[in-house]
C-alpha positions as CSV (number, residue, x, y, z in Angstrom):
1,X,4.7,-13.9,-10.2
2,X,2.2,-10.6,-10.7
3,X,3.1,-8.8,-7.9
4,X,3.1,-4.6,-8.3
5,X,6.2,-2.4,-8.2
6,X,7.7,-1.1,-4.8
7,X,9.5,1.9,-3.5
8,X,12.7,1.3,-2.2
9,X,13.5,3.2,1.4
10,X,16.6,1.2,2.3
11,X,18.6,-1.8,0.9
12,X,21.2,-3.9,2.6
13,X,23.1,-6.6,1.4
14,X,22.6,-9.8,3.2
15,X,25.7,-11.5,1.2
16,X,28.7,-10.3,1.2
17,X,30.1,-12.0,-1.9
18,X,27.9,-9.8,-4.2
19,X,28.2,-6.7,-5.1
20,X,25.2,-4.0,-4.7
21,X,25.2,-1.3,-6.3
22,X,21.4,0.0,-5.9
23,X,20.6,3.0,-3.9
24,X,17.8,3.9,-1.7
25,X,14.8,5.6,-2.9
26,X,14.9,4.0,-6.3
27,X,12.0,2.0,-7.6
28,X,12.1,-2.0,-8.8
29,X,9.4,-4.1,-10.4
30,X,9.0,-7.2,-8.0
31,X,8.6,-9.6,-11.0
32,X,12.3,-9.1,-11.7
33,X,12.5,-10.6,-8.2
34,X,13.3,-14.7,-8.5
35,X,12.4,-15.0,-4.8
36,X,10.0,-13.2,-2.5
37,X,9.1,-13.5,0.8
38,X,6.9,-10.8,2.6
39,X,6.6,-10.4,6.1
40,X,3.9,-7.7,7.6
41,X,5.3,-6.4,10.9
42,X,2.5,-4.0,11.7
43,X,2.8,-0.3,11.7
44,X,2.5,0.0,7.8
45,X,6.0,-1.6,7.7
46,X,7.0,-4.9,5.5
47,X,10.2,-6.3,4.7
48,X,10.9,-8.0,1.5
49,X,13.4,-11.0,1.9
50,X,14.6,-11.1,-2.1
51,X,17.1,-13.4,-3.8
52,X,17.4,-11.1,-6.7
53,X,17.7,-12.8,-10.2
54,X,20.6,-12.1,-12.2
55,X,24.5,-12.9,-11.3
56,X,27.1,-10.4,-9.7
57,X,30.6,-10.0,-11.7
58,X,32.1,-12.2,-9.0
59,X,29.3,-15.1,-10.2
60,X,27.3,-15.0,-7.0
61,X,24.0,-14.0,-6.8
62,X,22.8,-11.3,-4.7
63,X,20.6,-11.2,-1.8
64,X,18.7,-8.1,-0.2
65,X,16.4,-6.8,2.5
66,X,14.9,-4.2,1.2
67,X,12.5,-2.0,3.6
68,X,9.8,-0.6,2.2
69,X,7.2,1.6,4.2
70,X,3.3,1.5,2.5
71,X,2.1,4.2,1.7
72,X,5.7,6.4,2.5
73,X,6.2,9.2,0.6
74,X,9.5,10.9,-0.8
75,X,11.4,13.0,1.7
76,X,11.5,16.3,-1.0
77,X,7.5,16.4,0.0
78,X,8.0,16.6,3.5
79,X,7.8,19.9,3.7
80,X,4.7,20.5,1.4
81,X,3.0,18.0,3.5
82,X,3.4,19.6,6.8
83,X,2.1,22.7,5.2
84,X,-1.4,21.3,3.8
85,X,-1.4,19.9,7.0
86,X,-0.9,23.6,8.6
87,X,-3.5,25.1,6.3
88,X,-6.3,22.9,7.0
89,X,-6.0,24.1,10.4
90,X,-5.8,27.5,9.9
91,X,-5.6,30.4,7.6
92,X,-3.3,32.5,9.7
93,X,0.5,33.0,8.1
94,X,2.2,32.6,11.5
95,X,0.0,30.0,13.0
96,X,-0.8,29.8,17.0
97,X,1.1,27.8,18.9
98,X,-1.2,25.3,19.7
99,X,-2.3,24.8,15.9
100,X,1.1,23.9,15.1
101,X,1.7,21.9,17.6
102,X,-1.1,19.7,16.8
103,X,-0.2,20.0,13.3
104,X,3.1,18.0,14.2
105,X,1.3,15.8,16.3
106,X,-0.4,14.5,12.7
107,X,2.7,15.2,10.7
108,X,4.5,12.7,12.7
109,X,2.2,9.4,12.0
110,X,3.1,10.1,8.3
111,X,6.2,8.2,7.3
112,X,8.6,9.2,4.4
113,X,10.9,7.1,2.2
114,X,14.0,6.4,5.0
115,X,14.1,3.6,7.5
116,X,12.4,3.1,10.8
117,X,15.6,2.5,12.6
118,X,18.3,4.2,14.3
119,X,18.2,8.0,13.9
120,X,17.0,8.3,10.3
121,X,13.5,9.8,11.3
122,X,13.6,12.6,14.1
123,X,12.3,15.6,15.8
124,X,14.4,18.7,17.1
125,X,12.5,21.5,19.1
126,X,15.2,24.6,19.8
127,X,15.2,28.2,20.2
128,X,17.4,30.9,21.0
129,X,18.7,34.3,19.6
130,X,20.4,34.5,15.7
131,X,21.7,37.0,14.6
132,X,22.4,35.5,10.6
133,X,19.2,37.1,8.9
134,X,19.0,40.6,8.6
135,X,17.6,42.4,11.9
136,X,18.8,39.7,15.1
137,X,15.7,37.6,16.1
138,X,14.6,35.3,18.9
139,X,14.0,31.9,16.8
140,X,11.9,28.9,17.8
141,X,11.8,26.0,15.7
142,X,11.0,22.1,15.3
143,X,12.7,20.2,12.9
144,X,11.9,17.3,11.3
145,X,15.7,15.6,10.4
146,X,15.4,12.8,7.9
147,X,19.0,10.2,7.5
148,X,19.4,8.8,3.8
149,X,21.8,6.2,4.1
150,X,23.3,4.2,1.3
151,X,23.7,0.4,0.5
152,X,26.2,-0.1,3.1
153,X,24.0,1.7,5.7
154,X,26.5,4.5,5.8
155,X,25.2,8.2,6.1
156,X,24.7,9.9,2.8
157,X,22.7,13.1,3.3
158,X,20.4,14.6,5.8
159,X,17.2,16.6,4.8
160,X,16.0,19.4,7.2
161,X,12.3,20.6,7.5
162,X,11.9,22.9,9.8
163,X,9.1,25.5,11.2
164,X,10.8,28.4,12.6
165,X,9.1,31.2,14.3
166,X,11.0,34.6,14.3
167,X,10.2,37.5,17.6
168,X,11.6,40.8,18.1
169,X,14.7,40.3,19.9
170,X,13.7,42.6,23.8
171,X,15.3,42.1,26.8
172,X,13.0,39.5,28.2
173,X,14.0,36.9,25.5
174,X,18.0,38.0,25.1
175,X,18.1,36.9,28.7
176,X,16.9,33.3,27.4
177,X,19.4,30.7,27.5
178,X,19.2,28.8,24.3
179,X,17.9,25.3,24.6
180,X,17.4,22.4,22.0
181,X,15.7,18.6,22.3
182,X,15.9,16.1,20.3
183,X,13.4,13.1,19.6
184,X,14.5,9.8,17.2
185,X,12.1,7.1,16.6
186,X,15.1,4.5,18.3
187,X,14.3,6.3,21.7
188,X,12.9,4.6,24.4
189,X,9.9,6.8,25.1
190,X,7.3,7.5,22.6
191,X,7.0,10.4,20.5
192,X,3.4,12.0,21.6
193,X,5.9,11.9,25.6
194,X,8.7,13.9,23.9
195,X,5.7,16.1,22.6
196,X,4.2,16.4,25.8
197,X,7.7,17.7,27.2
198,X,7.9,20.9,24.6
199,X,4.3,21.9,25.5
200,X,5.3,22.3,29.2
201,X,8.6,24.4,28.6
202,X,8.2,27.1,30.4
203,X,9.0,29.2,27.2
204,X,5.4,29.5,25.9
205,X,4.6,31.5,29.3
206,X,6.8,34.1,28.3
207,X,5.8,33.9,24.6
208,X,2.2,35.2,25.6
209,X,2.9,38.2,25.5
210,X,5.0,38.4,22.7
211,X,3.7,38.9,19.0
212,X,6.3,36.3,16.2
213,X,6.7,38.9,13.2
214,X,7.4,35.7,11.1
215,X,7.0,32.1,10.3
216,X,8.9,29.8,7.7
217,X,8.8,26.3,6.5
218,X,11.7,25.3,4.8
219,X,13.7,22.2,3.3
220,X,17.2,21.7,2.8
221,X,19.8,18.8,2.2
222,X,22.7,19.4,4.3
């Protein structure tokens, strides 16, 4: 069977009498594969049905879905992509609002190595004063949360991207009551909604007036 060699987002054992011991995000060639069945569920998605050759200690044979997302990309490039994205839109170092926002609006219709269900994909939009870096700031942020979850479908690690922009810390915003949102792809409404929702805070009123004195991207496993 010539078939080419896939990326594996997410692998779950489908009999319990074998023994997996793959992890997600690790490639396999499909010809070492004695069985394959793929079905095309739309949205870039497919899910391999395998009966994977070769015989567990136990003497059973082992059977996986694996999830695979075309065209995904590795969750470590997350952050590199939403900045390209960022910088074909502008040249600025703390991009406008607006830019950014649209930026995410493209960012999100790209889809990284973890699975489509549950809460392994989401959105966070928050702000509020910190006072952890060096001179206290008023922080807004999105964060793009990704789950990796291991054979078992257990929790593993979580990767954070997130876009924070950083304002002098006045009177106006201390008086602020901090405020996060969350958005995973399991909710009921649709992303470009949940979108819709931060544009209308009423926080970008106030933030007319104000000038951000930085902006970040930044990755990190937690």
């Amino acid at each position: 069977m010539n078939v080419p060699s896939v990326r594996i987002s997410m692998i779950t054992p489908a009999l319990v009498n074998g023994i997996s011991t793959e992890r997600p995000g690790r490639s396999t060639h499909a010809q070492t594969l004695e069985h394959l069945r793929v079905d095309n569920r739309g949205g870039g998605r497919m899910i391999l049905h395998a009966l994977v050759g070769g015989d567990t200690p136990l003497g059973s044979r082992w059977i996986w879905r694996v999830f695979v997302e075309r065209g995904s990309r590795p969750i470590d490039s997350a952050a590199d992509v939403i900045g390209s994205i960022l910088r074909a839109r502008t040249r600025s170092t703390v991009p406008a609002i607006v830019d950014l926002i649209e930026a995410i609006r493209t960012w999100e219709t790209i889809r990284f190595d973890v699975s489509m269900e549950g809460d392994s994909d989401g959105f966070l939009f928050q702000f509020g004063s910190i006072n952890w870096t060096s001179v206290q700031v008023f922080a807004v942020s999105f964060v793009r949360q990704f789950e990796l979850r291991d054979a078992d479908g257990e929790r593993e690690a979580l990767s954070q991207v997130s876009l924070e922009y950083h304002y002098p810390l006045d009177g106006e915003l201390d008086s602020i009551t901090s405020h996060h949102s969350w958005w995973f792809r399991s909710d009921a409404s649709p992303f470009s909604a949940w979108l819709t929702s931060v544009e209308q805070n009423s926080l970008w009123k106030v933030l007319r007036s104000k000038q951000a004195v930085g902006f970040e991207v930044s990755q990190e496993w937690v």
